[in-house]
C-alpha positions, -999 to 999 in steps of 0.1 A, spaced: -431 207 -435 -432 192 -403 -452 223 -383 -479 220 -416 -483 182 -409 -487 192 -371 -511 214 -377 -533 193 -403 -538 169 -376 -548 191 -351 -576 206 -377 -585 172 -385 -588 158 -349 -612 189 -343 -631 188 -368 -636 146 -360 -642 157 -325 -670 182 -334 -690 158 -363 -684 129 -339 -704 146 -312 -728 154 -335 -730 127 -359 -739 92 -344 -758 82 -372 -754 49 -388 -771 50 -424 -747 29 -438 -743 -7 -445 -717 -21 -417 -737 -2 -390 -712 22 -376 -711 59 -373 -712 80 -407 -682 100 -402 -663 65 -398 -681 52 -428 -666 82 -447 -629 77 -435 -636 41 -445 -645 47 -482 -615 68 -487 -591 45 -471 -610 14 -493 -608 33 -522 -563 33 -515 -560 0 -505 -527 -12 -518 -516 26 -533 -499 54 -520 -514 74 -496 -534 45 -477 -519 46 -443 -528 83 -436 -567 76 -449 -569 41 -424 -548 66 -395 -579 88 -400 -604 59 -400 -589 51 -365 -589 85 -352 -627 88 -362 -635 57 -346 -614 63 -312 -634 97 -306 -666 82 -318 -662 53 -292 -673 28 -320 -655 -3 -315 -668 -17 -349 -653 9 -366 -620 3 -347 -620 -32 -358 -626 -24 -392 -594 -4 -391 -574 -37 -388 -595 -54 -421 -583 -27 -439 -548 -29 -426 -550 -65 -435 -565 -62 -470 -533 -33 -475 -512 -60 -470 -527 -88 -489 -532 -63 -520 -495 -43 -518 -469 -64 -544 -442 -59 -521 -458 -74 -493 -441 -105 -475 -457 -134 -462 -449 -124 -423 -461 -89 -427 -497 -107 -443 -494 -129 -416 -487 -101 -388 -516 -82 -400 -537 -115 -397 -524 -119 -364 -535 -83 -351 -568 -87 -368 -580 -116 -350 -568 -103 -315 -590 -68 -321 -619 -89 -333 -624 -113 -305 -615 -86 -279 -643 -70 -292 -668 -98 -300 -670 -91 -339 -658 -125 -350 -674 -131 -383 -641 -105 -391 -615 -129 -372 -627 -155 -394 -625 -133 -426 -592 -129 -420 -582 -160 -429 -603 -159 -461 -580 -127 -466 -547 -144 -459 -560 -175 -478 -564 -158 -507 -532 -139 -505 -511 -169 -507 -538 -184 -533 -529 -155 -557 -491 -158 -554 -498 -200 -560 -486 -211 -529 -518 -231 -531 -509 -261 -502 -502 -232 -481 -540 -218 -491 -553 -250 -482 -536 -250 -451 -553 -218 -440 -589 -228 -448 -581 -262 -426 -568 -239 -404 -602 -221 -401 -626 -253 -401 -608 -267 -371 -606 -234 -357 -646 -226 -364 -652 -267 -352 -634 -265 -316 -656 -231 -307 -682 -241 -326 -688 -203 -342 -716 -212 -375 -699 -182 -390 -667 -194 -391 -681 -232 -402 -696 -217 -429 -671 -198 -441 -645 -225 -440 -671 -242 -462 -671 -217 -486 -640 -213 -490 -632 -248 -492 -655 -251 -519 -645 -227 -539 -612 -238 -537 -620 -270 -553 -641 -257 -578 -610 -237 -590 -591 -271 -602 -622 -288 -612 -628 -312 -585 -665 -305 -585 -669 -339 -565 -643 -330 -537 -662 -297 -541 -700 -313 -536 -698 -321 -500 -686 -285 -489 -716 -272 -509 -740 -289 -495 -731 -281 -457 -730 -244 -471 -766 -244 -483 -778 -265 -453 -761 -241 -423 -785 -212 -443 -814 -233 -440 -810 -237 -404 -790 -204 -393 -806 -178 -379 -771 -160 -379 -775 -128 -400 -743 -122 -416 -753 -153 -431 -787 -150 -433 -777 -119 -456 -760 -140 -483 -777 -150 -516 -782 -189 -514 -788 -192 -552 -748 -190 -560 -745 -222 -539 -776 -240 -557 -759 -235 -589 -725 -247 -578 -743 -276 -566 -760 -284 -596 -727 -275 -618 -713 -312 -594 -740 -334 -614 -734 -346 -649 -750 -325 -674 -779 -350 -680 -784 -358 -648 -820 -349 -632 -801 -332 -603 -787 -309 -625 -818 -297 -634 -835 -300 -600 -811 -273 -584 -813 -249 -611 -847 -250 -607 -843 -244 -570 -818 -214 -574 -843 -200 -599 -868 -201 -570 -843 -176 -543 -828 -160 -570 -834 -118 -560 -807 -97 -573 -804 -96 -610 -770 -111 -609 -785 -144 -599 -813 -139 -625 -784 -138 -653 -763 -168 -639 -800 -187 -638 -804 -178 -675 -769 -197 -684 -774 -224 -664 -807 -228 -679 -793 -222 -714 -765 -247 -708 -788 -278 -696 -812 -265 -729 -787 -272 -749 -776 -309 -735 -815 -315 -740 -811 -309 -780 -843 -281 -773 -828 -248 -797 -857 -225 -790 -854 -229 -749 -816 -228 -757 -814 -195 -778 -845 -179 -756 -820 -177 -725 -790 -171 -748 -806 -140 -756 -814 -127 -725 -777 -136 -712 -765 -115 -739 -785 -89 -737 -785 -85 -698 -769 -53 -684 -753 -76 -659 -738 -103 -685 -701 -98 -672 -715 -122 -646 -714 -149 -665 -678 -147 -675 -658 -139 -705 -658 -175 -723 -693 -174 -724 -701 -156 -756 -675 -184 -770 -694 -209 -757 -726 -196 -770 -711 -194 -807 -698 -230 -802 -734 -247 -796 -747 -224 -818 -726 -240 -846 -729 -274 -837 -770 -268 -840 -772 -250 -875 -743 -276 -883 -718 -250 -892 -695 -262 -867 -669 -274 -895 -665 -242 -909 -662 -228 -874 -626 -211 -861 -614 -242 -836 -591 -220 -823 -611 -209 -797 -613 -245 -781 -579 -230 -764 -601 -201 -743 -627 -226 -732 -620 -244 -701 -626 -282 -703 -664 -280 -684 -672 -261 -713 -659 -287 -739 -671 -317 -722 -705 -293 -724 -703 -290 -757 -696 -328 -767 -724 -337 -750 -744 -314 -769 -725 -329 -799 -738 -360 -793 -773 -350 -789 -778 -333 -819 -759 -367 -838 -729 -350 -843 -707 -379 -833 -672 -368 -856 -678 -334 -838 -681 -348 -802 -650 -378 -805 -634 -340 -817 -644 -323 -784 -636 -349 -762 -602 -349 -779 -599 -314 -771 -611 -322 -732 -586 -345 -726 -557 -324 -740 -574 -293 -714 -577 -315 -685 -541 -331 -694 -526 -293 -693 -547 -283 -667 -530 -313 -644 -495 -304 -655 -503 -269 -641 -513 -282 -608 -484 -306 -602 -456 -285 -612 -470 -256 -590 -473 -277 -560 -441 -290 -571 -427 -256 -569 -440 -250 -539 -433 -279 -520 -394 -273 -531 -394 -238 -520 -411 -253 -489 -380 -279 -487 -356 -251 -493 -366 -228 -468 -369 -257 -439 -329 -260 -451 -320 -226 -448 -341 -227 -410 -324 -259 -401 -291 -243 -408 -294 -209 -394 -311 -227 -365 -280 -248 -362 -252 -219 -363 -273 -201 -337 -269 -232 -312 -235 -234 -324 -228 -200 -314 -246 -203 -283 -226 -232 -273 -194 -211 -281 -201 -184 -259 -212 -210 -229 -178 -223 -237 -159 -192 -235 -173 -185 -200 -166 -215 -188 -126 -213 -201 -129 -176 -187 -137 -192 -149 -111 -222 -156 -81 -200 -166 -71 -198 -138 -74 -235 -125 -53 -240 -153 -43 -225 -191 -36 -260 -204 -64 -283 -191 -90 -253 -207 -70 -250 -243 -73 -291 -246 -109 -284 -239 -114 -263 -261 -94 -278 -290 -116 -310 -281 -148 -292 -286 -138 -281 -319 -132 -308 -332 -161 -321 -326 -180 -294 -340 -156 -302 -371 -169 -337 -374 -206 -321 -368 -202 -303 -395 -189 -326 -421 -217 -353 -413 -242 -323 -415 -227 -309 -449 -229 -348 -463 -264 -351 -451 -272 -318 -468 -254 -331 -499 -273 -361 -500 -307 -345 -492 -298 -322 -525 -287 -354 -544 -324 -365 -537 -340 -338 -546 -323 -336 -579 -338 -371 -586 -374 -362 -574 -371 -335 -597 -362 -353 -631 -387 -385 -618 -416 -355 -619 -402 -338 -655 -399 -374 -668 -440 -381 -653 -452 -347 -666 -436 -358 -709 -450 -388 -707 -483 -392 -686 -502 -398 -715 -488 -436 -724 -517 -449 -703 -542 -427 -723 -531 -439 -763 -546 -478 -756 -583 -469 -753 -579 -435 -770 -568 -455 -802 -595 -483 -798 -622 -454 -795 -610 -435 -827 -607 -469 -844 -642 -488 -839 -651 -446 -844 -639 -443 -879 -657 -483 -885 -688 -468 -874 -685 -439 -898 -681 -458 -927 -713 -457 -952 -742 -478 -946 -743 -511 -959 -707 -518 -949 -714 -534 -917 -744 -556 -900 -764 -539 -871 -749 -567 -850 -716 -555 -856 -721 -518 -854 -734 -523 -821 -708 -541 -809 -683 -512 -823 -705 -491 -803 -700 -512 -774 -661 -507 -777 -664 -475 -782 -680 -469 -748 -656 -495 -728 -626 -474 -742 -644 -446 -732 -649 -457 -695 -613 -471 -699 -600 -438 -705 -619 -419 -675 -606 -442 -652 -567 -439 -666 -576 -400 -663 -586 -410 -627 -558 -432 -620 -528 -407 -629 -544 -379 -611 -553 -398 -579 -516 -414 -576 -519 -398 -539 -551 -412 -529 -536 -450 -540 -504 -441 -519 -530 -431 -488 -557 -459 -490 -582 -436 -503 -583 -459 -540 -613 -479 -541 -620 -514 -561 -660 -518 -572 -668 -559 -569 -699 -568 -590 -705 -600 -611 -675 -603 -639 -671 -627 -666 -640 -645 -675 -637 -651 -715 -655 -615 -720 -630 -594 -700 -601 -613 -720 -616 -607 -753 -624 -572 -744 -586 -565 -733 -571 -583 -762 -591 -561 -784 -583 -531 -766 -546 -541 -770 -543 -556 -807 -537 -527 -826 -503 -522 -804 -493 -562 -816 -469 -559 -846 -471 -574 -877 -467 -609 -878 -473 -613 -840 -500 -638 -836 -521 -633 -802 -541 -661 -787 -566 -672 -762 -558 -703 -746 -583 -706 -717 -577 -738 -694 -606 -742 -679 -648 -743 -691 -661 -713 -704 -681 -691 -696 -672 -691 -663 -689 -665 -636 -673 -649 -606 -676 -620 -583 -647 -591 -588 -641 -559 -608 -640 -563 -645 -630 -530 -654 -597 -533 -635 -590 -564 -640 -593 -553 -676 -570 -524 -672 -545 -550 -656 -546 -572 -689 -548 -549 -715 -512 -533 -698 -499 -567 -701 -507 -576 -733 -497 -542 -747 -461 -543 -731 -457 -577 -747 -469 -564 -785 -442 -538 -776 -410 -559 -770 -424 -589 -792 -414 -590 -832 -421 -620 -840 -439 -652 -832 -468 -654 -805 -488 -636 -776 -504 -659 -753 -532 -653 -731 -544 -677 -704 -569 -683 -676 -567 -716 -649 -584 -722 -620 -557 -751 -612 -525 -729 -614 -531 -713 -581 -559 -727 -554 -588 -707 -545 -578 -680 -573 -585 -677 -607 -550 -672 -624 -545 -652 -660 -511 -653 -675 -497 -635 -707 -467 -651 -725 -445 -639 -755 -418 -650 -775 -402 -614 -772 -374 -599 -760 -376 -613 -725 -367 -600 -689 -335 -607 -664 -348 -626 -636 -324 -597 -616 -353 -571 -630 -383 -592 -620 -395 -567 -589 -375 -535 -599 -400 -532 -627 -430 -531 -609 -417 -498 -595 -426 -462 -608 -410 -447 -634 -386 -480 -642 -384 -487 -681 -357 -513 -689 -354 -498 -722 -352 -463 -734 -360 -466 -764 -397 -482 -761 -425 -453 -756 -442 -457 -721 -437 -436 -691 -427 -464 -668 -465 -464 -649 -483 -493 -665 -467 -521 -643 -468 -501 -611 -506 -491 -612 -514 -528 -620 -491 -537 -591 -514 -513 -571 -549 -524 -585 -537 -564 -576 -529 -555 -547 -562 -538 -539 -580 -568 -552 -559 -589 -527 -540 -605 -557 -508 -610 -568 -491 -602 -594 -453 -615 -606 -429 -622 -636 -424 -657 -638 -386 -664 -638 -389 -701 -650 -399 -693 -679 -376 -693 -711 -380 -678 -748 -395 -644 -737 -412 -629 -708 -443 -646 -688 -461 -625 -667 -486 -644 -639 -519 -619 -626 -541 -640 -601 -573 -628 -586 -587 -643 -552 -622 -663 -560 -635 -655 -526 
């Protein structure tokens, strides 16, 4: 066996040696020598199955007698893109192939392939949803790109950035990235990059607008214009057919429907899309109610938001409260995904700095022994005695290191433990902050439904009204509990335009009343002129009320709910204040509830948010915000907002 794999080497490294001296042509499309190009086919065509490593030795082989350095580099991707693609690959073998890729490509001044090999290794972790550490490559990249200023490498970083955004949804983390990736082709004359498609990018840069937005429609227009392969003709055609559909036009609609459908490339355009297709097409020949609604659960929520817009256009408004319904739920699993992966992650992350921290301490432990054994081999014979007390010394104070390390560990578990029930106890609950406007929108909804004649034009509009404040109440909650992060790093932002007093706390007491039981009584009892005018942000100082009044509906059977606004209680502030005759708060409690996840009683729904996120928006605001512990016969809670 072993004289027959001899032998087939020498045969092969002859038969290289005579096409290579022969063959120097390059009619391929990574510019290196044909026989190489061969050898490269049949080693891509193995990647990740058996048999690989003797195709890539081959490439090599090829590439060393045809002196063609490219080809010798490429050798390395394909090692790498083994790695990434075998299952039982391990993160330092990825990682080790990276490593030897990068070295061969800048020795040999091909780096566009040391830079795609952390778009290899990114992805690699990507797939096996180690996402942070994902992330962390692509930084890795940018900075890496940035400091050596390579436009390859920048743009790639971009890309990948972007893409990885796009993935979860954040289309407006995502917009930024885009639009350095569409204007490093406008000015590169780099052609790697020069050789990319643009339209792609156009598209995902429209896909960052709002649906009825005119920049939607301006950058589809623009990828139609340097769209050249027929794959970006077909992704044209559903964008087009998408923003057709928003615009209530049928015939525009169902002309690029058609030609999606009918396009030898359609598997471009994804596998939801004839789903999607069948959705508007029932909401326009009004045969959505008959339709299967099971197959809201294989669109992802940018198609149903789509689609309730499209709802609305064609005056579907039952079908598009339905949609949004079915948004929320997607972008409300969609968000549990994401946390509890990263959550996994970050604990194997936390359990694997353990494990290093203790291997990393026995190793210095043993070193320390053997230094120690040496030196009671060299003192033995000073004397037998002094050395043993030494030693007996030493270990006990390795004893006593050890107990404080294993009570340290203990408690570091103990902790974790706790972060780990907070995050299950988040994840069941997260939607107590969505039921408030939720409820008002289906309510003033099922008012406005009701047959003509029932209600004044007057009032219908100002159900409508509600109806869109609870609306915008809800997209910021949605905002709110997904961006806890960016309130914990200063990244939470408060809009200040012109607010008005008695409106906001009519508005909030409305969005709150239907959470007042029955026989509650909730007032108004302004102490000051109305209307009165000031500078601030009404939607969140809305959010902060409406949380207020609803917890005190909740622990309040009986009697009254007041709510109050002063300009006397506190100087230079204007000073709101909601009072019950519930169940009331121990003064002990006043600032342990204001933390996350605190809920004096079990038994009351609410995740335990509400009265930390208005801690957080008051404090934004450069308010204040506090239980008042004077006060007897329930709970009075005190919200004041600086006038200047």
């Amino acid at each position: 066996m072993i004289h027959r794999r001899f032998a087939s080497t020498i045969l092969l490294t002859a038969f290289l040696l005579a096409v290579s001296t022969s063959v120097t042509a390059q009619n391929n499309p990574y510019q290196i020598a044909d026989t190489c190009y061969v050898c490269m086919l049949k080693a891509d065509a193995l990647i990740g199955r058996e048999g690989f490593s003797q195709a890539n030795e081959a490439l090599l082989l090829s590439a060393i007698l045809s002196k063609d350095k490219k080809a010798q580099v490429l050798y390395y991707v394909e090692k790498m893109r083994d790695a990434c693609a075998r299952k039982n690959s391990t993160d330092e073998e990825v990682l080790a192939a990276q490593e030897e890729l990068k070295t061969v490509a800048r020795e040999n001044g091909y780096l566009q392939y040391f830079y795609q090999s952390y778009q290899f290794a990114k992805n690699y972790f990507f797939n096996r949803d180690q996402h942070i550490r994902a992330l962390e490559i692509m930084q890795e990249m940018q900075n890496t790109a940035v400091a050596e200023g390579n436009e390859y490498g920048k743009w790639l970083a971009e890309k990948e950035i972007a893409s990885y955004y796009q993935v979860f949804g954040a289309y407006q983390a995502a917009r930024s990235h885009i639009r350095a990736i569409i204007q490093t082709y406008r000015d590169s004359q780099d052609p790697v990059i020069r050789r990319q498609s643009l339209c792609p990018y156009y598209l995902d840069y429209s896909a960052t607008f709002p649906s009825e937005a005119d920049s939607a429609r301006f950058y589809v227009e623009k990828a139609w214009e340097v769209a050249v392969v027929p794959v970006d003709s077909v992704k044209c055609m559903l964008a087009s057919a998408k923003l057709a559909a928003v615009d209530g036009d049928y015939q525009k609609y169902a002309y690029y429907r058609d030609l999606c459908l009918q396009s030898p490339h359609k598997q471009a355009i994804g596998r939801t899309t004839p789903a999607l297709f069948s959705c508007i097409d029932a909401l326009f020949d009004g045969s959505y109610d008959r339709a299967d609604k099971s197959v809201f659960s294989r669109l992802p929520s940018g198609s149903l938001a789509l689609l309730s817009s499209v709802a609305e256009r064609v005056s579907r408004p039952y079908v598009a409260l339905d949609l949004k319904d079915h948004c929320i739920r997607a972008n409300r699993n969609d968000f549990a995904w994401i946390l509890e992966s990263h959550m996994a992650e970050m604990n194997a992350r936390y359990e694997n700095d353990q494990l290093q921290a203790s291997l990393s301490d026995k190793s210095r432990e043993v070193e320390r022994t053997t230094r120690l054994a040496l030196l009671l081999g060299m003192l033995l014979m000073l004397g037998a005695v002094l050395g043993l007390l030494l030693y007996v010394r030493n270990l006990r104070r390795n004893q006593r290191k050890d107990e404080r390390m294993i009570a340290e560990l203990t408690a570091a578990k103990e902790r974790a433990v706790q972060a780990d029930a907070a995050k299950d106890r988040f994840i069941q609950n997260m939607t107590h902050e969505l039921r408030t406007p939720l409820n008002a929108i289906t309510g003033f909804s099922q008012l406005l439904a009701l047959p003509d004649g029932m209600f004044t034009p007057e009032e219908k509009e100002e159900f409508g009204s509600h109806v869109i404040n609870s609306t915008k109440m809800m997209t910021m909650l949605l905002d709110d509990l997904m961006s806890t992060s960016a309130m914990d790093s200063g990244g939470y932002r408060i809009n200040i335009e012109d607010a008005e007093c008695e409106s906001i706390c009519r508005e909030a007491m409305r969005s709150a009343e239907h959470r007042v039981q029955a026989g509650v009584n909730m007032l108004f009892l302004p102490d000051m002129d109305l209307p009165f005018a000031f500078r601030g942000d009404p939607m969140r100082i809305q959010q902060v009320l409406t949380n207020l009044l609803t917890n005190a509906g909740k622990h309040t059977a009986a009697g009254e709910i007041r709510l109050g606004c002063s300009l006397t209680e506190n100087q230079g502030m204007l000073t709101f204040s909601v009072e019950d005759t519930g169940s009331g708060i121990p003064a002990s409690e006043a600032e342990r509830i204001f933390e996350r996840f605190v809920k004096l009683d079990d038994f009351v729904q609410g995740t335990g948010l509400g009265l930390s996120i208005c801690r957080e928006i008051t404090n934004k605001m450069g308010g204040k915000i506090f239980l008042d512990t004077a006060y007897s016969g329930g709970a009075r809670f005190v919200f004041c907002v600086p006038l200047s």
